[in-house]
C-alpha positions, 0 to 999 in steps of 0.5 A, spaced: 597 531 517 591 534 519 590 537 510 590 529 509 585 527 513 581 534 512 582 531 504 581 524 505 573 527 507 572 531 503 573 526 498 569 521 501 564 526 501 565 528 494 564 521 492 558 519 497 554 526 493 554 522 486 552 516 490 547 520 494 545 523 486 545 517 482 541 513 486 536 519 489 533 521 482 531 514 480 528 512 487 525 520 488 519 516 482 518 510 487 518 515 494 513 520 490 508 514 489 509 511 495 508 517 499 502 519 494 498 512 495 500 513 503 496 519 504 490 516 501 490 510 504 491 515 510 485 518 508 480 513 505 475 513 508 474 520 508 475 520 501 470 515 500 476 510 496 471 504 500 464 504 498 460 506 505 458 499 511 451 500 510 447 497 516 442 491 516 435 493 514 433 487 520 434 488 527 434 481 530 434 475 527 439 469 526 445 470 521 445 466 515 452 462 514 458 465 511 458 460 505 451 463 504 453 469 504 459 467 499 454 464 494 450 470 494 457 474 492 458 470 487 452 470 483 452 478 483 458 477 480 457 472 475 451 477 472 456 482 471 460 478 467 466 477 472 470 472 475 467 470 483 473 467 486 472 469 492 478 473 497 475 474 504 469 476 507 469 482 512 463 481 517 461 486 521 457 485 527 455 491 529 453 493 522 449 486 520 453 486 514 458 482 511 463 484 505 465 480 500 471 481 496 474 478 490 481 475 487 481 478 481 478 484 481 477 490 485 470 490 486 465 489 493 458 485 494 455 487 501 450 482 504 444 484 510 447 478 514 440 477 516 436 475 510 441 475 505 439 481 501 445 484 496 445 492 499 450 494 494 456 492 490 461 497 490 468 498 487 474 498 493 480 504 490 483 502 496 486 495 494 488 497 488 492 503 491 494 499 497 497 494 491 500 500 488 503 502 494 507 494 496 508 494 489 504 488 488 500 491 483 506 488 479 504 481 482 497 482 481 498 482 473 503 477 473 505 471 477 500 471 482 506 471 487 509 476 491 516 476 488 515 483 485 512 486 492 518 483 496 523 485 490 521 492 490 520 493 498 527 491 500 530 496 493 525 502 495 526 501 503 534 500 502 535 505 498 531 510 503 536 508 508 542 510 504 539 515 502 537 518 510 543 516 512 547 518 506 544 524 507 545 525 515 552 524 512 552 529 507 550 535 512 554 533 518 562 533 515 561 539 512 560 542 518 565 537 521 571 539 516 569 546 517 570 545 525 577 541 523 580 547 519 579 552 524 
């Protein structure tokens, strides 16, 4: 009685060691990336992935309106030949400065939010990495949607969850069927 069920587990557990193998050396690939593109995201700032928040060279005064703003993105943009949809604005009051990022590209106008000077236009490596690590990246090029991302996300983040649970499997029953046979 007691071989059997000692047989019936180390069966099993030869079983889920191919499993464990099979889908572990794939997803070690997309673990890699993720793990790499979350370290960097960690330390964006001071790895300088983001162009730097300069500071209003104004003191007081009134804030020119976000659609100005915008229009003074899209005109530097469009001088440099690239397409100016507009993603977001970023305001930062503390800083008098509002950011201006783009849909199809990953680059940065940054506007005096006093007196509408452009202060610089940078490139933001954070939000491709950041596309990288969802797996958006793939949508980015493609359809526009978030099919790829959601496909991906849920593939990677079950595999990560078999593969930890498999592997708390893996280490525990040797144990246990050692304990069995004494």
């Amino acid at each position: 009685m007691l071989e059997s069920s000692t047989n019936s587990k180390v069966k099993r557990l030869r079983i889920l060691r191919k499993i464990h193998r099979f889908l572990g050396i794939p997803l070690l690939l997309f673990f890699l990336v993720i793990g790499i593109t979350s370290i960097l995201l960690a330390w964006k700032k001071k790895a300088e992935l983001l162009p730097p928040t300069l500071t209003s060279k104004v003191e007081q005064g009134t804030w020119i309106l976000p659609s100005e703003m915008v229009r003074i993105g899209e005109e530097e943009i469009k001088k440099m030949g690239r397409d100016w949809e507009v993603d977001r604005i970023d305001i930062r009051p503390d800083k008098g400065t509002a950011k201006i990022t783009f849909k199809t590209h990953f680059t940065e106008v940054q506007v005096d939010g006093y007196s509408g000077e452009v202060l610089t236009i940078g490139t933001r490596h954070s939000d491709w990495i950041e596309k990288v690590h969802d797996g958006s990246i793939v949508d980015y090029y493609t359809t526009g949607d978030e099919g790829a991302k959601l496909t991906y996300s849920t593939l990677v983040s079950f595999g990560l969850i078999f593969l930890a649970l498999s592997g708390f499997y893996l280490w525990y029953y040797p144990k246990l069927i050692r304990k069995m046979k004494e």
